[in-house]
C-alpha positions as a printed Julia matrix, in Angstrom:
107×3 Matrix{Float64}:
 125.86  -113.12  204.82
 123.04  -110.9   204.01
 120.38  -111.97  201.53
 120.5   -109.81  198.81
 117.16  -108.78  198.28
 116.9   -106.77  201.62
 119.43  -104.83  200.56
 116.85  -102.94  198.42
 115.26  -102.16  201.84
 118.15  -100.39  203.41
 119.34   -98.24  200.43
 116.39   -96.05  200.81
 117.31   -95.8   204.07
 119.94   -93.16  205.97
 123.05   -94.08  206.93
 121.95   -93.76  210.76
 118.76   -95.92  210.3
 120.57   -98.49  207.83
 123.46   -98.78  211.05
 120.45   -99.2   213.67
 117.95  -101.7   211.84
 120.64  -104.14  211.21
 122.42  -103.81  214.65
 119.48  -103.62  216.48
 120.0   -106.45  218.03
 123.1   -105.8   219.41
 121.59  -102.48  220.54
 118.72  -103.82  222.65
 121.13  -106.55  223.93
 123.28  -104.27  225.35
 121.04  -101.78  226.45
 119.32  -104.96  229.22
 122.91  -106.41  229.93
 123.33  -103.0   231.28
 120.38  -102.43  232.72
 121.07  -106.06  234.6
 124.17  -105.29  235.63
 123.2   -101.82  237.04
 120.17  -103.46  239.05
 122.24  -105.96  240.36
 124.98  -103.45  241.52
 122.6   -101.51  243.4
 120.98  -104.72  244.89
 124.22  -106.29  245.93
 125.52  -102.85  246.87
 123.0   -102.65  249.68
 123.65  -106.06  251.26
 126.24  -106.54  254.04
 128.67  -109.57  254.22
 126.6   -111.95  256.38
 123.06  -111.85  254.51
 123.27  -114.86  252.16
 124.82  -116.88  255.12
 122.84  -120.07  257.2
 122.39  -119.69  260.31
 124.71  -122.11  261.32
 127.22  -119.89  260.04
 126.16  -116.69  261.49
 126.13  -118.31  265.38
 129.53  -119.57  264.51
 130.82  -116.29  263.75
 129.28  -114.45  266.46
 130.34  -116.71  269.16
 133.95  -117.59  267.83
 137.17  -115.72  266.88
 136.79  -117.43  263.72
 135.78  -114.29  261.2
 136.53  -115.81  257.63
 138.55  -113.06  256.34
 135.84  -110.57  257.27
 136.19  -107.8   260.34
 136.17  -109.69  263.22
 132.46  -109.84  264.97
 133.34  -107.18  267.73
 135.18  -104.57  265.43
 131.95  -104.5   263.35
 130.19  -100.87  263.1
 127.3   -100.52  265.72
 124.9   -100.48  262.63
 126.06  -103.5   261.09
 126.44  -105.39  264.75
 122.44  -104.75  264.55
 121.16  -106.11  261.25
 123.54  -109.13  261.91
 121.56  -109.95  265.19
 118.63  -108.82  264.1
 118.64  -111.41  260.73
 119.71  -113.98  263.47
 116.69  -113.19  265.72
 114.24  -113.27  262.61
 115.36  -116.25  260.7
 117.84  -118.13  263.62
 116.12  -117.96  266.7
 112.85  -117.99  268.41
 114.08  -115.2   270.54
 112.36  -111.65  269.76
 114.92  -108.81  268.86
 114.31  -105.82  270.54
 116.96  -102.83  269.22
 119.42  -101.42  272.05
 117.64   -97.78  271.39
 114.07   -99.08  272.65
 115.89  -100.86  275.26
 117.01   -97.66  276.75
 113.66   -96.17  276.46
 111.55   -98.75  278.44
 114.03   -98.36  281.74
């Protein structure tokens, strides 16, 4: 497995630097898996349901009962019922979204 003539190398070395020089490896690879993992948590953990859909698929579930296994489109929190027409307006539509709390303020 190991070449013999590094082991030379290693005896000089202590038993905590002999474990980390040849595991290193392993070490730094696991170190960025969970540093990837973590980043993508926190990325994903941010997103709601609807953001990687098309647009075809976001009309459809605003303006049908069908939900596809997700809270139905008028028992969603006022927060979320906002960034779901709001990512329609920007992407979907040509239409300009204008939030329901400047709404109130221009009357």
């Amino acid at each position: 497995m190991t070449d013999k003539k590094f082991n030379k190398r290693y005896d000089k070395l202590s038993p905590t630097k002999q474990f980390l020089h040849k595991n290193a490896g392993f070490i730094c690879m696991g170190i960025f898996i969970i540093l990837v993992f973590t980043a993508w948590t926190m990325y994903t953990g941010d997103r709601e349901f609807f953001d990687s859909w098309a647009c075809g698929k976001i009309l459809y579930y605003m303006l049908n009962d069908e939900n596809y296994g997700y809270p139905d489109h008028a028992d969603l929190s006022e927060e979320q019922h906002i960034k779901l027409h709001q990512l329609y307006a920007d992407d979907c539509s040509s239409d300009q979204f204008t939030p329901p709390s400047t709404l109130d303020m221009e009357h």
